[in-house]
C-alpha positions in Angstrom: 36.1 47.0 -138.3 36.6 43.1 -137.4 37.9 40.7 -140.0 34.7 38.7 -140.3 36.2 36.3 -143.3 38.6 35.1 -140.9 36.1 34.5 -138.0 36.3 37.8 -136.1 36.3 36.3 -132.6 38.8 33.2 -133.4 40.9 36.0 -135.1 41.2 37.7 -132.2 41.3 34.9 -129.3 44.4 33.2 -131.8 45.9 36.9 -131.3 46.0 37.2 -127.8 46.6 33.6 -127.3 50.2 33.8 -129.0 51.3 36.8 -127.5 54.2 35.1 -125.8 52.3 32.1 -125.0 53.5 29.4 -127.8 56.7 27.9 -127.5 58.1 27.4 -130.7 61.3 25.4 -129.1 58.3 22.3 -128.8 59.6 21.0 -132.2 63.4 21.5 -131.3 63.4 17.8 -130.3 61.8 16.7 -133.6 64.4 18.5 -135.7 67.1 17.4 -134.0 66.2 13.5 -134.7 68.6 11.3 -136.5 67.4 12.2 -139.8 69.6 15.7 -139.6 68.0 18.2 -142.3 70.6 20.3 -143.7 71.0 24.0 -141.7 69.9 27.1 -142.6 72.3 29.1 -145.3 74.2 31.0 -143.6 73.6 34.6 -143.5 75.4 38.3 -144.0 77.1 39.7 -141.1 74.8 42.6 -142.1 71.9 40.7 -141.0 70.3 40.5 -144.3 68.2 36.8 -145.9 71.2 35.3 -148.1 70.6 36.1 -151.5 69.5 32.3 -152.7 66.8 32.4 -149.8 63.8 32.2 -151.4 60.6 34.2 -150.8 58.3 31.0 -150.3 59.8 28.2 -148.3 58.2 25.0 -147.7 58.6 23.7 -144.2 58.3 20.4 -142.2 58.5 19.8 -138.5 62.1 18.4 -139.0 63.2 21.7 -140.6 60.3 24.2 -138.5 63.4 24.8 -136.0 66.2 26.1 -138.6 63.3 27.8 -141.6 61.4 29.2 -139.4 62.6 30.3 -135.6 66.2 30.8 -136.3 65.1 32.7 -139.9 62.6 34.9 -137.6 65.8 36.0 -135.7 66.1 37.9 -138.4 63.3 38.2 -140.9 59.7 38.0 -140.2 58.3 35.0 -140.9 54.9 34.4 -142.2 53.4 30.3 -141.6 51.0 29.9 -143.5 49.3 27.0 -142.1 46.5 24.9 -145.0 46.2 21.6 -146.6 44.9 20.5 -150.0 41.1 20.0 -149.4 40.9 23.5 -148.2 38.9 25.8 -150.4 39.7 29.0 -148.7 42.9 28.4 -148.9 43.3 28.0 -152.2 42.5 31.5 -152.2 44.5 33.1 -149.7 47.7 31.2 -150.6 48.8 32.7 -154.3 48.3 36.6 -152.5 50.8 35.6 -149.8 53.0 34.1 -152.1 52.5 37.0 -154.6 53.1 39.4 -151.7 56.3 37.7 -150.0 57.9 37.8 -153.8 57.0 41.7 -154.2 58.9 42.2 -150.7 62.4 41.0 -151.6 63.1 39.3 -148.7 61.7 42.0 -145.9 59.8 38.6 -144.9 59.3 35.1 -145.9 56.5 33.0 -146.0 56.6 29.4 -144.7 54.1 27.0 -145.7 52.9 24.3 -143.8 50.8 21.5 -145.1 49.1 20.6 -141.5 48.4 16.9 -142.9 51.3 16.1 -143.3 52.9 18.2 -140.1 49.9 18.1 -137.9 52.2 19.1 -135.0 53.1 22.3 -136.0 49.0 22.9 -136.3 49.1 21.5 -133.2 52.0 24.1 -131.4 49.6 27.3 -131.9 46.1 25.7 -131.3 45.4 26.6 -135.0 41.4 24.9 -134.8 40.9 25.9 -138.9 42.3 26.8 -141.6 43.7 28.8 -143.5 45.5 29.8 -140.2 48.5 32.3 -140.6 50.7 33.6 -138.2 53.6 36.1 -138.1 56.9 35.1 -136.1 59.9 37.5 -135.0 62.1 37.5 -133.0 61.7 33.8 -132.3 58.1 34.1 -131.0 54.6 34.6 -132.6 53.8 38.2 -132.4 50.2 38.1 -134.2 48.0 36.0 -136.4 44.8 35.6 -138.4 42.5 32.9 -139.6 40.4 32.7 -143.0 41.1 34.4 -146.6 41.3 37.8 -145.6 41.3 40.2 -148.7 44.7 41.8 -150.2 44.3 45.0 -149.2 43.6 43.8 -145.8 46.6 41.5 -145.7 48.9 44.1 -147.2 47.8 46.5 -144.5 48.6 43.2 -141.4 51.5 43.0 -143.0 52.8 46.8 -143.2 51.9 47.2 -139.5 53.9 44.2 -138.7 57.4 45.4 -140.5 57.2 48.9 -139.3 56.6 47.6 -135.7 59.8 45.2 -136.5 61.8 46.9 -138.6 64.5 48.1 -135.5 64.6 44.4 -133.8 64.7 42.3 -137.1 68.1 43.3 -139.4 66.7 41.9 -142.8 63.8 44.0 -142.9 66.0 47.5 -143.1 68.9 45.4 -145.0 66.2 44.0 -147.7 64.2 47.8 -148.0 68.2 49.3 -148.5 68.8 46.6 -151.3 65.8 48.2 -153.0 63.3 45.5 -152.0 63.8 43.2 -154.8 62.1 43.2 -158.3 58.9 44.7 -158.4 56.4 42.7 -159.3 53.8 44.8 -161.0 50.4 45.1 -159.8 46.8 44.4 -161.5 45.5 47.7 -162.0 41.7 46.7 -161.9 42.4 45.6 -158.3 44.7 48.5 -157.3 41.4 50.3 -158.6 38.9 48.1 -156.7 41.7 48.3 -153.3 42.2 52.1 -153.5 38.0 52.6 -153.5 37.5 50.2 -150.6 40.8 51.8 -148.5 38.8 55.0 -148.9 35.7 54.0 -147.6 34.2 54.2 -151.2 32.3 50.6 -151.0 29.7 51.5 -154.0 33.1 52.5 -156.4 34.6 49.2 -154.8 32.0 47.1 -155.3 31.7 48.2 -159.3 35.3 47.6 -159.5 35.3 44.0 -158.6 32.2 43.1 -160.1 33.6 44.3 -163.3 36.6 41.8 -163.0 34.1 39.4 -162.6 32.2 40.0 -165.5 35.5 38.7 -167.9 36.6 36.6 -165.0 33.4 34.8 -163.6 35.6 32.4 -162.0 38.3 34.9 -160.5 38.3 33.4 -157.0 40.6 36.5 -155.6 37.7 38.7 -157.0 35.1 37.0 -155.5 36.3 37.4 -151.6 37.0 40.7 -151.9 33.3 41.6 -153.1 31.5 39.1 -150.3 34.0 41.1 -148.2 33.4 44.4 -149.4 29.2 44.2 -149.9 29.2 43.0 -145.8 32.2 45.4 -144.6 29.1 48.5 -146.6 26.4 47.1 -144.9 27.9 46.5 -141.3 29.1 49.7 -141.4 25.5 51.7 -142.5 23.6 49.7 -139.6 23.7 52.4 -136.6 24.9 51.5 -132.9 21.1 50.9 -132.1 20.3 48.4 -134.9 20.7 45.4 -132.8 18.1 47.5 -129.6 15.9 48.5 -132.6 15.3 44.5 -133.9 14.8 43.7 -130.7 12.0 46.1 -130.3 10.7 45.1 -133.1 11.3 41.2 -134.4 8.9 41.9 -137.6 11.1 44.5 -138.9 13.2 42.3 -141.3 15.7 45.3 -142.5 15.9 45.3 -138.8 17.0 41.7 -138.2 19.5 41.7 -140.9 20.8 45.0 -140.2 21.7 44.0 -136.4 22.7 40.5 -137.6 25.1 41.9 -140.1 26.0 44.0 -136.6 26.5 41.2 -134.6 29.4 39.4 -136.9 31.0 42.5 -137.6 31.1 42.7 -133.6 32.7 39.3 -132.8 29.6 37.7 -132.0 28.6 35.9 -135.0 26.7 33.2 -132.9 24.3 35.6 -132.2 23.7 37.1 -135.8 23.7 33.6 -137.2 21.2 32.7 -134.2 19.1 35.6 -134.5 18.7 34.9 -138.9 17.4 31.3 -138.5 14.5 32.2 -135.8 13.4 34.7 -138.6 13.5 31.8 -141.1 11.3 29.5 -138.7 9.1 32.1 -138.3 8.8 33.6 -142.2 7.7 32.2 -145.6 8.0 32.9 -148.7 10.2 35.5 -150.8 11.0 36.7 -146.7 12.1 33.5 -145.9 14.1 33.2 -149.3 15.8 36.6 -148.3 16.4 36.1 -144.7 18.0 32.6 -145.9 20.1 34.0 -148.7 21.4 36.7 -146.6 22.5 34.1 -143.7 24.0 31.8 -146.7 26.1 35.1 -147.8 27.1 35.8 -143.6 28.8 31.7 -144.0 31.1 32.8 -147.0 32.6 35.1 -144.8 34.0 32.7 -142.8 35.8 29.5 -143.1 33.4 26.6 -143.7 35.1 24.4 -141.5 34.6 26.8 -138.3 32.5 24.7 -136.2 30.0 28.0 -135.8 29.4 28.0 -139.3 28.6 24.1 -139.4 26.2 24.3 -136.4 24.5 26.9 -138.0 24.1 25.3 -141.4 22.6 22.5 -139.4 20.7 24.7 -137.4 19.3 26.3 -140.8 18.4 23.0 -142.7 16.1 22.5 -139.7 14.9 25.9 -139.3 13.4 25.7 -143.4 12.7 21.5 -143.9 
C-alpha cells in the first residue's frame, strides 16, 4: 500500500528526488552572515545528542547549517516543514513532537515555519505542506508529504534508525542510555494501531470511532479513520476493478471500487477524473453518493495539492 494522505505520487517523486540530489550546503552562506547564531553544543566524544539537546528544535535558515546538517552527522534529523494556516499540519505536528520526545534523543525533529524561512522550503522542492523529511549523514535520505497516521509514521521512522543506526553514533548511544523517559501511550489508540497493523480494518475502524464518540473533535482520531475506512476498501477492490468499470461505466460499485484503486496506485488524477464524469452523468441519491465518496478521496490528501484543487473545481462544475 501507498500513503494516499500524503499524496501517493508527490510522496514518492519527493523520495527519489532527494536521494542525493539536495544540497543542504545551499544555506551555508546564509548562516554564516554577520548576524553569527550561536554553534551547536558541543557533543560527547561517544557521539551521543548532549544531554540539554532538546527533542524538538526550532530552526531558521541562519541556524539550518549548525541544527540540522552538522546535528545529522550524528543523529537523524526529522524537518518538519508547515506554517500556521496549515490545517493538516496541525495534525501531524503534536505526533512528531510526541514521537521525537518518546525516542530520547535517537532523533530530533526540526521545525520549520516555511513563511518565515521560505528558502529552506525552497532547498528540497517541498510544493505543499506538511512536507517532512529525514536527514543523516548530512544529506536527505527519504521524505513524505501530508498527515500520515501514527502507526504509519512510527513504522517510517523505525525503518529509518535501523537502516542508520551503524553510520549515525547517537542512535546506538541514545538506545544504550535507555532511550529516555517513556512517555506512556494512549491505550485506545495502541488498540485502534495494533487492529489496523494486523490487517484487522473492521476491529480498527470500531476502535477509532469509539474515541470519537467522547472525543468528536479528536483531530488525531479523525485521520486515522479517513485513513483506515480507504486503506479497507482499496485493499478489497481486486486487480481487475479498474478493467471491470471500464467494461461497464453503469456499474457504480464499479466506478468507486477502481477509483478508490487508482489513488491507492499513485494515480489519483485518474480516480478523481473518473468520480466526477459519473457525477455529470448521475442524479440523485447516485449522484449524492458518487460526490460524497470523491469529497472523502480529498481528505486523504493535502488540500493545498494542486490535484485536489483542480478537482474540486472540476466537481463544482460537474454538479452546478
Amino acid at each position: 500500500m501507498t500513503h494516499p494522505r500524503g499524496s501517493a505520487s508527490k510522496t514518492a517523486a519527493l523520495s527519489a528526488a532527494l536521494s542525493g540530489a539536495v544540497d543542504l550546503s545551499a544555506l551555508k552562506a546564509r548562516a554564516e552572515a554577520p548576524q553569527k547564531q550561536p554553534p551547536a553544543p558541543p557533543r560527547p566524544a561517544d557521539g551521543a545528542a548532549p544531554a540539554t539537546a532538546g527533542a524538538v528544535i526550532d530552526v531558521t535558515e541562519a541556524t539550518f547549517q549548525a541544527e540540522v546538517v552538522e546535528r545529522s552527522l550524528q543523529q537523524l534529523v526529522v524537518v518538519d516543514l508547515w506554517a500556521e494556516w496549515c490545517g493538516p499540519c496541525k495534525q501531524l505536528s503534536p505526533v512528531l513532537e510526541r514521537l521525537a520526545a518518546e525516542s530520547g534523543g535517537a532523533w530530533v525533529l526540526a521545525k520549520v515555519d516555511v513563511d518565515a524561512n521560505p528558502r529552506i522550503a525552497q532547498l528540497f522542492g517541498a510544493q505543499s505542506i506538511p512536507t517532512v523529511i529525514a536527514i543523516g549523514g548530512g544529506q536527505p535520505v527519504d521524505a513524505f508529504s501530508g498527515a500520515l497516521p501514527e502507526p504509519e509514521i512510527r513504522k517510517w521512522l523505525g525503518s529509518l534508525l535501523d537502516a542508520l543506526r551503524d553510520r549515525l553514533p547517537g542512535i546506538k548511544a541514545a538506545e544504550q542510555n535507555g532511550g529516555g523517559v517513556e512517555v506512556p501511550e494512549d491505550p485506545r489508540f495502541t488498540e485502534a494501531e495494533e487492529a489496523f497493523e494486523r490487517g484487522d480494518f473492521a476491529a480498527a475502524q470500531a476502535a477509532y470511532e469509539r474515541i470519537l464518540d467522547v472525543e468528536p473533535a479528536n483531530e488525531e482520531a479523525k485521520t486515522a479513520l479517513a485513513q483506515v475506512k480507504f486503506t479497507a476498501r482499496a485493499e478489497a477492490a481486486g486487480p481487475d476493478a479498474i478493467a471491470k468499470a471500464d467494461a461497464n461505466p453503469a456499474d457504480l460499485d464499479a466506478q468507486l471500487a477502481a477509483a478508490d484503486l487508482e489513488v491507492a496506485g499513485q494515480a489519483p488524477e485518474a480516480g478523481f477524473a473518473r468520480l466526477i464524469a459519473v457525477v455529470r452523468r448521475t442524479a440523485g441519491d447516485e449522484r449524492n453518493r458518487v460526490r460524497e465518496h470523491l469529497v472523502a478521496l480529498f481528505d486523504l490528501f493535502d488540500s493545498a495539492d494542486e490535484r485536489v484543487m483542480k478537482a474540486r473545481r472540476d466537481l463544482a462544475s460537474a454538479l452546478y
